[in-house]
Every structure is written in structure tokens, then in C-alpha cells.
N, C-alpha and C positions, 0 to 999 in steps of 0.2 A: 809705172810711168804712163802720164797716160798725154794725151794731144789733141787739140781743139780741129775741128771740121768747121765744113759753112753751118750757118744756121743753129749756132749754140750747143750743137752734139760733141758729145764727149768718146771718143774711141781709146781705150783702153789698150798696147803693147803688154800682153802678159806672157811670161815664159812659163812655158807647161810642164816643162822637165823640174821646174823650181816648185811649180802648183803641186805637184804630184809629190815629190818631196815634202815637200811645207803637209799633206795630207797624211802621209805613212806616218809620219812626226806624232800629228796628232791624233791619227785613232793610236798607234802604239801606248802616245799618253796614256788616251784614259786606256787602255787595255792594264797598261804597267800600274793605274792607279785603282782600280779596279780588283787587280792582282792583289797587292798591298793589303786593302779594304779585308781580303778571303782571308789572307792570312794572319790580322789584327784580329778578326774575329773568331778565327780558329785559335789562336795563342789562350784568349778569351774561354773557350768554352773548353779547354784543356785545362787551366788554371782552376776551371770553377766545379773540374770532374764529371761534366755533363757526357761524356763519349767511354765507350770503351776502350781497352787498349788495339783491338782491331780497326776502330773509327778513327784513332791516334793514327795508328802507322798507317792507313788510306790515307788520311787529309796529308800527314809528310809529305808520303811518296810522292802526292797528285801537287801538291803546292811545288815540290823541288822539281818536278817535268814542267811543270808553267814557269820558273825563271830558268829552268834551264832553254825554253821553245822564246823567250821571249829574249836572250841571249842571241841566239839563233838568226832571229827575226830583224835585231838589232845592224846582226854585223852584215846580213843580208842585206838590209838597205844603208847600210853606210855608217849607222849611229851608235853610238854609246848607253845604256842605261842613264848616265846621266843628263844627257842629251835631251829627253824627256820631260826634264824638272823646266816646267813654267816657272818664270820668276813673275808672283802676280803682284809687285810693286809694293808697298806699304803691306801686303799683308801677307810677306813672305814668298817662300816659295810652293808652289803646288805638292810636289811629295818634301814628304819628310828626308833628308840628309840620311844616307846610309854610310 
């Protein structure tokens, strides 16, 4: 919302507690899309036998402590995983439907 002054200036009412929200929102995103990205690519390079089976259970374990921290992080600030998912209009929504 914002309200006109003398002399053409514009002052902006912003609520900070909603800024700061609306922020956690979106690094979260790209954190959770980012997240996402590790783990298509790891699915990837298990598929194609590139890793050992020691490389295998690392990437699991370390990918299943990143949704499980980002879980965490979630309900710490209020949100949902799904909470996350941009809808970027005509071209869908930013993560993929789980």
C-alpha cells in the first residue's frame, strides 16, 4: 500500500513481519529447487552406474537429511513443502507435483 506526500513522492507502508515471511518463502524455494535439481541428478547418475555402491548410499543418506532439514525449516517458519511451488502462470508451476 503505498500514499502520496507533497511534491510527487511516494512513501511506501510495508509490513516487515510479512517482508520477512514473503523472504524465508523464497530462499526456501530455491533451496527446496535446488534440493530437487541434486537429487534428479543423482537418480541420473545411478541409472547410468556412474557411482559406486558406497557413492549410492552417501548421496541417499545426504539427499534424505536435506528433505528431511528442509522439513524442519518448513515447519519452523510456518510452511509447508508445498508452499514453495511458484505457480509461474502459463508455464506451469516452478517445482514438479510430488
Amino acid at each position: 500500500m503505498s500514499e502520496r506526500t507533497g511534491a510527487g513522492e511516494s512513501r511506501f507502508d510495508l509490513d516487515r513481519d510479512q517482508m520477512g515471511r514473503d523472504l524465508v518463502s523464497l530462499v526456501l524455494t530455491v533451496v527446496e529447487l535446488l534440493r530437487q535439481l541434486m537429487e534428479r541428478q543423482a537418480i541420473r547418475r545411478v541409472e547410468q552406474g556412474d557411482l559406486s555402491e558406497a557413492q549410492v548410499d552417501q548421496i541417499g543418506e545426504t539427499l534424505m537429511h536435506l528433505e528431511e532439514r528442509m522439513t524442519e525449516l518448513c515447519d519452523q517458519h510456518g510452511l509447508r513443502l508445498e508452499d514453495l511451488n511458484l505457480d509461474l502462470g502459463p508455464l506451469g508451476s516452478l517445482l514438479p507435483r510430488q
